[in-house]
DSSP file (Angstrom, degrees, kcal/mol; ACC not computed):
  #  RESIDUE AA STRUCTURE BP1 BP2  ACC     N-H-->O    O-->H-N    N-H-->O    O-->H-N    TCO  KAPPA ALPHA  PHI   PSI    X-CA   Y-CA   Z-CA
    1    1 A X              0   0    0      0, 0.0    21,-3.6     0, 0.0     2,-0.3   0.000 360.0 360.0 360.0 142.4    0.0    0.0    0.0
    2    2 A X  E     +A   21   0A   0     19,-0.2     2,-0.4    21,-0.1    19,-0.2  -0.572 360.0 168.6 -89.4 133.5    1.3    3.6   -0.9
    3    3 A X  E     -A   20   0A   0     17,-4.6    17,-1.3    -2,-0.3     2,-0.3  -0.909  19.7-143.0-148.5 159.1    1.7    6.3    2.3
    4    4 A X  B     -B   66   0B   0     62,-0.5    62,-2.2    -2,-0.4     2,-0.5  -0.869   7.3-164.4-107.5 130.3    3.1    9.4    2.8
    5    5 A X        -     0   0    0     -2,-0.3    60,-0.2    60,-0.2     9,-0.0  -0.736   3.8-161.2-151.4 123.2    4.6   10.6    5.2
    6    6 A X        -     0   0    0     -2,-0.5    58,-0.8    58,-0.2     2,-0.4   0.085  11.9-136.8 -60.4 157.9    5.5   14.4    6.0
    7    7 A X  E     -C   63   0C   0      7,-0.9     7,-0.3    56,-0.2     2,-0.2  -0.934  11.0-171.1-121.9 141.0    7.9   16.0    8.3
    8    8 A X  E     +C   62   0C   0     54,-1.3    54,-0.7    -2,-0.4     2,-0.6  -0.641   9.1 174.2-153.0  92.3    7.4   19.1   10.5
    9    9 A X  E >   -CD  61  12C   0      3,-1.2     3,-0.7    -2,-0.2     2,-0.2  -0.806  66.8 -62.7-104.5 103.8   10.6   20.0   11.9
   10   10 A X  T 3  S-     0   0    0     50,-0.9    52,-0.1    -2,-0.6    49,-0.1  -0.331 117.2 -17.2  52.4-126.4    9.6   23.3   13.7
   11   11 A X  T 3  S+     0   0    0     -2,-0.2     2,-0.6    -3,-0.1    -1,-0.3   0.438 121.7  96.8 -65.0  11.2    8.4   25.7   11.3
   12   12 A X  B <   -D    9   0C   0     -3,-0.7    -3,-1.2     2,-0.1     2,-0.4  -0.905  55.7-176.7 -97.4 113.8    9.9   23.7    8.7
   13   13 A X        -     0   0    0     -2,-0.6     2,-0.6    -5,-0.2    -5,-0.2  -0.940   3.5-167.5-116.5 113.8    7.4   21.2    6.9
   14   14 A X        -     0   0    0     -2,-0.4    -7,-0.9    -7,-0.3     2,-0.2  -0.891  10.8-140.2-125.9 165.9    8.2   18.7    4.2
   15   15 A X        -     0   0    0     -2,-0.6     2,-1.5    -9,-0.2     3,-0.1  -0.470   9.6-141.9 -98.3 148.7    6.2   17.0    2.2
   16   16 A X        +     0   0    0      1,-0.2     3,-0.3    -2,-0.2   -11,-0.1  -0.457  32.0 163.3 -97.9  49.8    6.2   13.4    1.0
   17   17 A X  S    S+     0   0    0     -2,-1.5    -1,-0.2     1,-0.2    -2,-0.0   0.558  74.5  43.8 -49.3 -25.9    4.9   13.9   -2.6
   18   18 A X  S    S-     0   0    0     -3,-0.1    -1,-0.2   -15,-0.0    -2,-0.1   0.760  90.0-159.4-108.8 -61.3    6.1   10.6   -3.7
   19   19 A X        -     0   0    0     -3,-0.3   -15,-0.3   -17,-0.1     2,-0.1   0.426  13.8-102.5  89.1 157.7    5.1    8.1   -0.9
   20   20 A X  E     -A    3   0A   0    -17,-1.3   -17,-4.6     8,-0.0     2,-0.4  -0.546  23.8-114.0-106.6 173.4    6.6    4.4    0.0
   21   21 A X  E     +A    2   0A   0    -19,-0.2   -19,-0.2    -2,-0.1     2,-0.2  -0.905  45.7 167.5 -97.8 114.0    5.4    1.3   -0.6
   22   22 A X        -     0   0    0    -21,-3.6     3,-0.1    -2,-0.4   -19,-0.0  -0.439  40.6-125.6-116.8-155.6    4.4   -0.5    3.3
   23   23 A X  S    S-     0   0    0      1,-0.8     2,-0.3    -2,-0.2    -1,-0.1   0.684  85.1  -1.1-131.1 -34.3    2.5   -3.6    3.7
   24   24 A X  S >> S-     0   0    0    -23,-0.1     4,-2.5    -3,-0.0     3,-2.0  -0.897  74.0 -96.8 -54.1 159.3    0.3   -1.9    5.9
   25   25 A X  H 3> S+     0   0    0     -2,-0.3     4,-1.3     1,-0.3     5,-0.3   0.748 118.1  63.4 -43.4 -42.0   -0.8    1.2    7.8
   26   26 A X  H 3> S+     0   0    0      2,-0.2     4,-0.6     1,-0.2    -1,-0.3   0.683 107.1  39.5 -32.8 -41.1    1.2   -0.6   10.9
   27   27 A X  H X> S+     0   0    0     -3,-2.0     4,-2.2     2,-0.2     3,-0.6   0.908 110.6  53.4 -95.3 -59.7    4.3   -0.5    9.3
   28   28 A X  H 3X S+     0   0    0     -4,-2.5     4,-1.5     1,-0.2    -2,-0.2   0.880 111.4  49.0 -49.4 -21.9    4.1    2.9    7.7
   29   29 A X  H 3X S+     0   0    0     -4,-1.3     4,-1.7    -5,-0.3    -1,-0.2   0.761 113.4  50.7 -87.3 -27.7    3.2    4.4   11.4
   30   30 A X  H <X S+     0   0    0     -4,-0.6     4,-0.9    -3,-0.6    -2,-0.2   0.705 109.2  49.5 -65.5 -21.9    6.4    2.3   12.6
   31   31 A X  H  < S+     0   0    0     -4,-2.2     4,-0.2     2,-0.2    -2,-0.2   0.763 115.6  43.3 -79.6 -45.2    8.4    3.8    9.8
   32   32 A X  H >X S+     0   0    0     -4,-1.5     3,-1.9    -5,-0.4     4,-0.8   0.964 109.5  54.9 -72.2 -34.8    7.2    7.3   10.9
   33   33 A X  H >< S+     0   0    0     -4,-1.7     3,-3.9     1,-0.3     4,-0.4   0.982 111.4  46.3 -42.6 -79.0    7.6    6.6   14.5
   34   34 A X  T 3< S+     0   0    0     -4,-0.9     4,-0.4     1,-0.3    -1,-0.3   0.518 102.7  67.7 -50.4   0.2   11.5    5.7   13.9
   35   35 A X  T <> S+     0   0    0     -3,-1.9     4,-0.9    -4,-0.2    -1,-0.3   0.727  83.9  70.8 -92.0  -0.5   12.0    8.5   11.9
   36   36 A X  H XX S+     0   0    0     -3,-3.9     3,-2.6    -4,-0.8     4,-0.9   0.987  90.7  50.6 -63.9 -73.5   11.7   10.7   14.3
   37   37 A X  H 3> S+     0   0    0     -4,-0.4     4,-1.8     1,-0.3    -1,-0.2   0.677 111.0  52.4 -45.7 -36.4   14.8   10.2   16.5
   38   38 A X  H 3> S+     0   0    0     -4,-0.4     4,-1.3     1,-0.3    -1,-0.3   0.588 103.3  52.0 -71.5 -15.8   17.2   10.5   13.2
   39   39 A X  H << S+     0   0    0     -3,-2.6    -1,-0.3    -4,-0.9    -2,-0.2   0.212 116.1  50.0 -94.1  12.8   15.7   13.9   11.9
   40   40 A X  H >X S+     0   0    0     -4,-0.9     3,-2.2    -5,-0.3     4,-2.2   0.835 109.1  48.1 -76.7 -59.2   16.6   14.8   15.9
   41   41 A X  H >X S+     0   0    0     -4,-1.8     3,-3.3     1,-0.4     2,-1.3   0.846 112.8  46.3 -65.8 -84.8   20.0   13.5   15.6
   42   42 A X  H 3< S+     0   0    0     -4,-1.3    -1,-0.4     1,-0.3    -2,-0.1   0.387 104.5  69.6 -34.2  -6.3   20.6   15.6   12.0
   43   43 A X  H <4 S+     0   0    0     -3,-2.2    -1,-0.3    -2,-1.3    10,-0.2   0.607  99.6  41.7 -64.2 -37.8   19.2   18.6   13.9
   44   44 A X  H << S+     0   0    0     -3,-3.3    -2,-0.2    -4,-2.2     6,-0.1   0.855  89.2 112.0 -76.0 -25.8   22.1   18.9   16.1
   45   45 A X     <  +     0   0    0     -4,-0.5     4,-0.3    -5,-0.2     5,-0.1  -0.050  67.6  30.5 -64.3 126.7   24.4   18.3   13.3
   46   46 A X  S  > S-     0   0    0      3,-0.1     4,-0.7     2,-0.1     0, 0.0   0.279  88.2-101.4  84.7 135.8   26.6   21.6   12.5
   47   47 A X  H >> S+     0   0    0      2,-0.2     3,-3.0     3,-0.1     4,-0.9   0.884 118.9  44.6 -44.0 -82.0   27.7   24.4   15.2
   48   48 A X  H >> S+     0   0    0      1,-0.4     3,-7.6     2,-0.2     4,-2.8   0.687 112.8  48.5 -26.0 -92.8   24.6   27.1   13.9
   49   49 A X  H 3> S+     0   0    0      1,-0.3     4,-0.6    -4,-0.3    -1,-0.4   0.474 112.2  46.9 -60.1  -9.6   21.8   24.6   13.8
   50   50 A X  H <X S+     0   0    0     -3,-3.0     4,-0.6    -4,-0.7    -1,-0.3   0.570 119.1  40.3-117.6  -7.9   22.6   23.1   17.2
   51   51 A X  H << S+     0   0    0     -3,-7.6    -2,-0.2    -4,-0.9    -3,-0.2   0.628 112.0  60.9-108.3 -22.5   22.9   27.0   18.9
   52   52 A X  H  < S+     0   0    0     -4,-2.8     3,-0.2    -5,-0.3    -3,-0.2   0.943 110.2  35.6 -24.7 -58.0   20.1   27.6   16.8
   53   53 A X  H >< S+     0   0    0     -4,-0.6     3,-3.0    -5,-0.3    -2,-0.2   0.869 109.2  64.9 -85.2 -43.4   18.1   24.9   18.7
   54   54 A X  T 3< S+     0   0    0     -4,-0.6    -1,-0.2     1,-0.3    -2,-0.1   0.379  94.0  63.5 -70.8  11.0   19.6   25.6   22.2
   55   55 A X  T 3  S+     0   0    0     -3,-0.2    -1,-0.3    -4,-0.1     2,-0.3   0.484  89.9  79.2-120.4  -1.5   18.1   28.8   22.2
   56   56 A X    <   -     0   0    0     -3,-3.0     3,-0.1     1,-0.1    -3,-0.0  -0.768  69.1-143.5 -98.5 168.9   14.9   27.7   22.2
   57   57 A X  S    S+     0   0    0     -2,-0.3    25,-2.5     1,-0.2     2,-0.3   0.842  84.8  12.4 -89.1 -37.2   12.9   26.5   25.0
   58   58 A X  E     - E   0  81C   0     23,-0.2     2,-0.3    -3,-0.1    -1,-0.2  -0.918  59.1-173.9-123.4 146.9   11.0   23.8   23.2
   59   59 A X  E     - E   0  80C   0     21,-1.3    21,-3.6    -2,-0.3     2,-0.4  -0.928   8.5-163.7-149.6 137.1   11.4   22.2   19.8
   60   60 A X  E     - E   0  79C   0     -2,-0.3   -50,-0.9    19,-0.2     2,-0.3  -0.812   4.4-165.2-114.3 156.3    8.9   19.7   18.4
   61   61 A X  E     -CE   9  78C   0     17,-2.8    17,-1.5    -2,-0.4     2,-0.2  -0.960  15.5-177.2-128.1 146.8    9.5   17.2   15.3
   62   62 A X  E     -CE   8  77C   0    -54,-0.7   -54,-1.3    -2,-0.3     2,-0.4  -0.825  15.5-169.0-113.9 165.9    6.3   15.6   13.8
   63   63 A X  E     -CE   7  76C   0     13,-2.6    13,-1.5    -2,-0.2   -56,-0.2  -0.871  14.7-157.9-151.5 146.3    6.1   13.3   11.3
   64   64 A X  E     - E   0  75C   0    -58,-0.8     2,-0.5    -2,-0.4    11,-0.2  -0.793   9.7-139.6-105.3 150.4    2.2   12.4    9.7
   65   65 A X  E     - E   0  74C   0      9,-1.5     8,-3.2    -2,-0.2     9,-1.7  -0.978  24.6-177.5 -77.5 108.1    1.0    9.6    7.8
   66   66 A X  B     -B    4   0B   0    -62,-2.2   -62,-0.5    -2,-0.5     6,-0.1  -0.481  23.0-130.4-109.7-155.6   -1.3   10.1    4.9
   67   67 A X    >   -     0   0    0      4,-0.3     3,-0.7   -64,-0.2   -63,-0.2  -0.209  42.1 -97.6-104.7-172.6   -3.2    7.9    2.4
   68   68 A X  T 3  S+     0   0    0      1,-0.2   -65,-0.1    -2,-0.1    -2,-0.0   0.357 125.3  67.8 -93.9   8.8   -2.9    8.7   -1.4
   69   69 A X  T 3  S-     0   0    0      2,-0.1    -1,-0.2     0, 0.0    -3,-0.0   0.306 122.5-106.4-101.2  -9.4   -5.9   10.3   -0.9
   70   70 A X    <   +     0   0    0     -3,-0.7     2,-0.4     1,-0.2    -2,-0.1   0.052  66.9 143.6 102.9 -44.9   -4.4   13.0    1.2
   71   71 A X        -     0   0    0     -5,-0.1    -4,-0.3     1,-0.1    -1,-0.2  -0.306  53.3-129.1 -54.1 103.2   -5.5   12.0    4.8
   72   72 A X        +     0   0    0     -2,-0.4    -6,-0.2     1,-0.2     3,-0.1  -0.110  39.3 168.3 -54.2 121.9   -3.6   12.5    7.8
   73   73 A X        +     0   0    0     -8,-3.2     2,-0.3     1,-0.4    -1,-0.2   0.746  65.5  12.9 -72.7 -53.9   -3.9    8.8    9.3
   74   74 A X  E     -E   65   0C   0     -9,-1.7    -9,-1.5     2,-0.0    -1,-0.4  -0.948  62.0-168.0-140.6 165.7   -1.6    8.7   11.8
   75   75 A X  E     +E   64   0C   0     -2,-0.3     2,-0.3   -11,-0.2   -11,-0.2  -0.956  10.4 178.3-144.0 151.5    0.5   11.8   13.5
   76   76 A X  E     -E   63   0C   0    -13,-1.5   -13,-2.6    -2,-0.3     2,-0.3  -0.943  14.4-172.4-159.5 134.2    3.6   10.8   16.0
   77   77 A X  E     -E   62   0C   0     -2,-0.3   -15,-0.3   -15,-0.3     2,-0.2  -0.992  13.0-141.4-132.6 134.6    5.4   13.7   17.3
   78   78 A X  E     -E   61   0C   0    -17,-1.5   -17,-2.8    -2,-0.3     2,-0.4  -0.726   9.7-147.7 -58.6 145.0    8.7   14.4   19.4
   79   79 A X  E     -E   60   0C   0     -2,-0.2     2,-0.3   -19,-0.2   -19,-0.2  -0.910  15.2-174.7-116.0 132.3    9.4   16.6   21.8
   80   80 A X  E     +E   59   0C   0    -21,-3.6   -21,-1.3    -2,-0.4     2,-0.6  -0.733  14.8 179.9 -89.3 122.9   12.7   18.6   23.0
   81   81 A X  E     +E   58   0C   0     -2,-0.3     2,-0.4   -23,-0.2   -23,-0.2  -0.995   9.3 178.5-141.6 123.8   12.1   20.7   26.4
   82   82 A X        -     0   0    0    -25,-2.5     2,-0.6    -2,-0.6    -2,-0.0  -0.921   3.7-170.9-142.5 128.5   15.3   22.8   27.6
   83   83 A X        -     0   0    0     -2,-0.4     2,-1.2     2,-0.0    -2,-0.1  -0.946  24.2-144.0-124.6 136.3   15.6   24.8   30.3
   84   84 A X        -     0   0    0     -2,-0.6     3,-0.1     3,-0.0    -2,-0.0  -0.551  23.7-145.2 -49.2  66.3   17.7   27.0   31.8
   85   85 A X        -     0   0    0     -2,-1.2     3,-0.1     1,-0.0    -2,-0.0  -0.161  26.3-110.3 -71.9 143.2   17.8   27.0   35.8
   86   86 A X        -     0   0    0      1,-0.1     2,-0.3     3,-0.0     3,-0.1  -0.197  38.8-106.8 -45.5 151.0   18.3   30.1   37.5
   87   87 A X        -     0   0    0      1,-0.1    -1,-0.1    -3,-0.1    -3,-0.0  -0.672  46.3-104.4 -99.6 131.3   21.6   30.0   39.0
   88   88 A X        -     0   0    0     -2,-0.3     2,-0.6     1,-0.1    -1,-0.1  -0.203  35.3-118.0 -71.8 166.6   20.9   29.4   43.2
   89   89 A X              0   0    0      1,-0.1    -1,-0.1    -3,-0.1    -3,-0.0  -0.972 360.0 360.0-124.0 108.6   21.3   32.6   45.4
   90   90 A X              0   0    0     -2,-0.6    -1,-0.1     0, 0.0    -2,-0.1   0.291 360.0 360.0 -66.7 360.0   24.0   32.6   48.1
């Protein structure tokens, strides 16, 4: 069966015009799931892009499954939460 599935790394979204071949909806939502942690890991990659990201407090990655029909199916999202602690007062 043919899916898509999209990326939306922060404001960034792209889209899967082309779509794989899975065996089922199970697998493509297993595909999207694992893709998550490797568009993390290439997010760190290069000085800029990784003080880019460290200057925000939050960064989410999504990745969607749709049908050839266009319909989000399944949605699996990461999230990145960094904070800063105030520095204690002697």
């Amino acid at each position: 069966m043919l899916f898509h599935i999209d990326v939306a790394d922060g404001d960034i979204i792209t889209r899967d015009d082309d779509g794989l071949e899975f065996f089922d909806l199970n697998e493509a939502c297993a595909a999207a799931v694992s893709l998550l942690p490797e568009i993390a890991r290439e997010a760190l990659h290069g000085p800029r892009r990784r003080a880019a990201m460290m200057q925000a407090q939050e960064r989410y990655i999504a990745a969607l499954v749709r049908d050839e029909a266009g319909h989000v199916l399944f949605r699996t999202r990461l999230r990145l939460d960094m904070e800063w602690p105030k520095k204690p007062e002697l």
